[in-house]
BAMAR-260625 format. One line per 2 residues: number of its first residue (from 0); for each residue x, y, z of N, C-alpha, C, O. Coordinates in steps of 0.02 Angstrom, whole numbers, plus 50000, padded with zeros to 5 digits. Example, Ala and Ser with C-alpha at 12.3 -4.5 7.8 and 13.67 -1.06 7.14 Angstrom:
2
0 = 50660:49716:50390:50615:49775:50390:50660:49835:50390:50712:49834:50423 ~ 50642:49888:50354:50684:49947:50357:50645:50002:50394:50670:50057:50402 .
//
This chain:
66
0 = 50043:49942:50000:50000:50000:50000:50045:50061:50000:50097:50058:50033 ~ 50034:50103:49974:50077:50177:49943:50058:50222:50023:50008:50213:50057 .
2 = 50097:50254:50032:50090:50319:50066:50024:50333:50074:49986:50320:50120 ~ 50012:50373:50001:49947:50411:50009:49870:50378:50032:49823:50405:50062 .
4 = 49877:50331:50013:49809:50284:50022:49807:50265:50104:49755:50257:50135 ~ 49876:50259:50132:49888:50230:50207:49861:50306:50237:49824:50308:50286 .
6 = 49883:50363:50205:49867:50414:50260:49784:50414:50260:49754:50411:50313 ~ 49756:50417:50207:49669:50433:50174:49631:50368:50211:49570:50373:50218 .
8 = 49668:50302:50237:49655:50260:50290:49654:50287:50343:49600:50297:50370 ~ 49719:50307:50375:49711:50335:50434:49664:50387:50459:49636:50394:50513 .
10 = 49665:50427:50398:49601:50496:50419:49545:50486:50421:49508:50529:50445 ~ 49517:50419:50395:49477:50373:50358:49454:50347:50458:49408:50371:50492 .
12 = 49497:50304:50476:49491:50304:50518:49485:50314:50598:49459:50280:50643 ~ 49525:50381:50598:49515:50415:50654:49454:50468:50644:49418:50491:50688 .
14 = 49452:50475:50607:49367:50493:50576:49307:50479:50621:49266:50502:50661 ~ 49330:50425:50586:49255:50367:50608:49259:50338:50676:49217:50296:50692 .
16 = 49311:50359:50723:49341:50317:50782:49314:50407:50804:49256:50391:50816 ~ 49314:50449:50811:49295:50513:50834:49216:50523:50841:49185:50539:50892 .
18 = 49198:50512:50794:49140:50502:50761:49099:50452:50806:49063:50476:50849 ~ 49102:50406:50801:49076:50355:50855:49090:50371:50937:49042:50353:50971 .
20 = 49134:50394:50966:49123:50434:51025:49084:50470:51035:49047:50472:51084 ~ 49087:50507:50990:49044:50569:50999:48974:50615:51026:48962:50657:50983 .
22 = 48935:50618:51073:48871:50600:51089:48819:50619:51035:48767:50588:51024 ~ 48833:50656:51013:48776:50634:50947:48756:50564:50938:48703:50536:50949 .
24 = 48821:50541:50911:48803:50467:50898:48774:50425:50935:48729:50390:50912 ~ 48796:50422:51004:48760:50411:51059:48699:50409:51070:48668:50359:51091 .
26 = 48665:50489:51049:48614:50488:51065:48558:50464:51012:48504:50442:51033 ~ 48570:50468:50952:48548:50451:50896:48533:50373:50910:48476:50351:50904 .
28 = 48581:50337:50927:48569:50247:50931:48533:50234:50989:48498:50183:50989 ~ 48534:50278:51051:48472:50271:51116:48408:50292:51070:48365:50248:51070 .
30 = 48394:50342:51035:48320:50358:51002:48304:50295:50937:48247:50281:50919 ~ 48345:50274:50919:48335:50213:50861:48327:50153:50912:48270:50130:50908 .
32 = 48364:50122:50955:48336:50078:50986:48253:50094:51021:48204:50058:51014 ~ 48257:50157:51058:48183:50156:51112:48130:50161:51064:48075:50142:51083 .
34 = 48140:50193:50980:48090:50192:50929:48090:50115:50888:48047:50110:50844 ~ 48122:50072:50895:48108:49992:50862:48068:49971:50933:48007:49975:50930 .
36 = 48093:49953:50988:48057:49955:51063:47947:49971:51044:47895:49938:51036 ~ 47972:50047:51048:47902:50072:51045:47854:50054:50984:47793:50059:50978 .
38 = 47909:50028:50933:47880:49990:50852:47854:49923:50872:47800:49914:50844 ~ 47871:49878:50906:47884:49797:50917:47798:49813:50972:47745:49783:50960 .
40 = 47806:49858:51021:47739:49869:51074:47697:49868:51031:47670:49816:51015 ~ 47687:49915:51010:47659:49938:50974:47619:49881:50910:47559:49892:50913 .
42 = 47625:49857:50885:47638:49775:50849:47598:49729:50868:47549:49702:50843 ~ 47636:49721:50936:47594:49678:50982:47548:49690:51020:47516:49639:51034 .
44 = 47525:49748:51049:47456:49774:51042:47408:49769:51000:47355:49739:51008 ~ 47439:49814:50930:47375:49794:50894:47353:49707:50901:47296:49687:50912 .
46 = 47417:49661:50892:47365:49606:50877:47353:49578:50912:47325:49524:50903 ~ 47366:49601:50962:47308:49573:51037:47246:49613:51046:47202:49591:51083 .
48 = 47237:49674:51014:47165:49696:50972:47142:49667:50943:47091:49641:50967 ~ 47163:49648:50871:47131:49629:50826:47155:49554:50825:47109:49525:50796 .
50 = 47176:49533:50832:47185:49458:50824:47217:49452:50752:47210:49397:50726 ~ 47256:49506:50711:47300:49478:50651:47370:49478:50680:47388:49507:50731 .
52 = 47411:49439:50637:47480:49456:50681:47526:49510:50635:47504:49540:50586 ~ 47586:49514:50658:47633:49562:50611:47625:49568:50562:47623:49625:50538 .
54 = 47614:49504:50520:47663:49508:50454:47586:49526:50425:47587:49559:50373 ~ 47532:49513:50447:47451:49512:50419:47432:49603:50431:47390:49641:50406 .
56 = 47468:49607:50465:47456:49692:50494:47477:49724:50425:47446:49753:50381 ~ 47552:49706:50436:47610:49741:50366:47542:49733:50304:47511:49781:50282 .
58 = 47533:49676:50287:47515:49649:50217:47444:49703:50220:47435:49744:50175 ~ 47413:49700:50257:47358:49752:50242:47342:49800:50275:47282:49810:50269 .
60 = 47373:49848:50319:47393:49907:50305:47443:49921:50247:47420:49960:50206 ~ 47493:49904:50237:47541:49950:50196:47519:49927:50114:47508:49967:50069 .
62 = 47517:49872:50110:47510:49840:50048:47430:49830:50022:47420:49819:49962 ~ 47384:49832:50059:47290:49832:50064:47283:49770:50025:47254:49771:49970 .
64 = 47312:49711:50052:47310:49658:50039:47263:49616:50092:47281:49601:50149 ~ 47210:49602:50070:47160:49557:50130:47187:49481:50157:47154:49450:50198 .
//
């Protein structure tokens, strides 16, 4: 590997090693987990309402497949 490509690695990767500390990032992956969480409840509610399960939910809400 040449010089230049080793350094555009390194910046490459202290980048992304900064980047992932960072609390942004942090906080971004606590709101993506507690929103799949509140997705999955949410899921399973309805079909303890209605008696369809997930995948019957998906297929007719999103797709209006009976």
């Amino acid at each position: 590997m040449n010089s230049v490509s080793r350094s555009q690695e390194d910046w490459f990767q202290n980048g992304s090693s900064e980047q992932s500390k960072s609390g942004r990032f942090v906080a971004a992956e606590l709101l993506n987990g507690r929103l799949a969480m509140l997705g999955i409840v949410i899921g399973v509610l309805t079909e303890a309402l209605t008696g369809h399960g997930i995948l019957s939910q998906i297929m007719f809400g999103v797709l209006g497949i009976n």
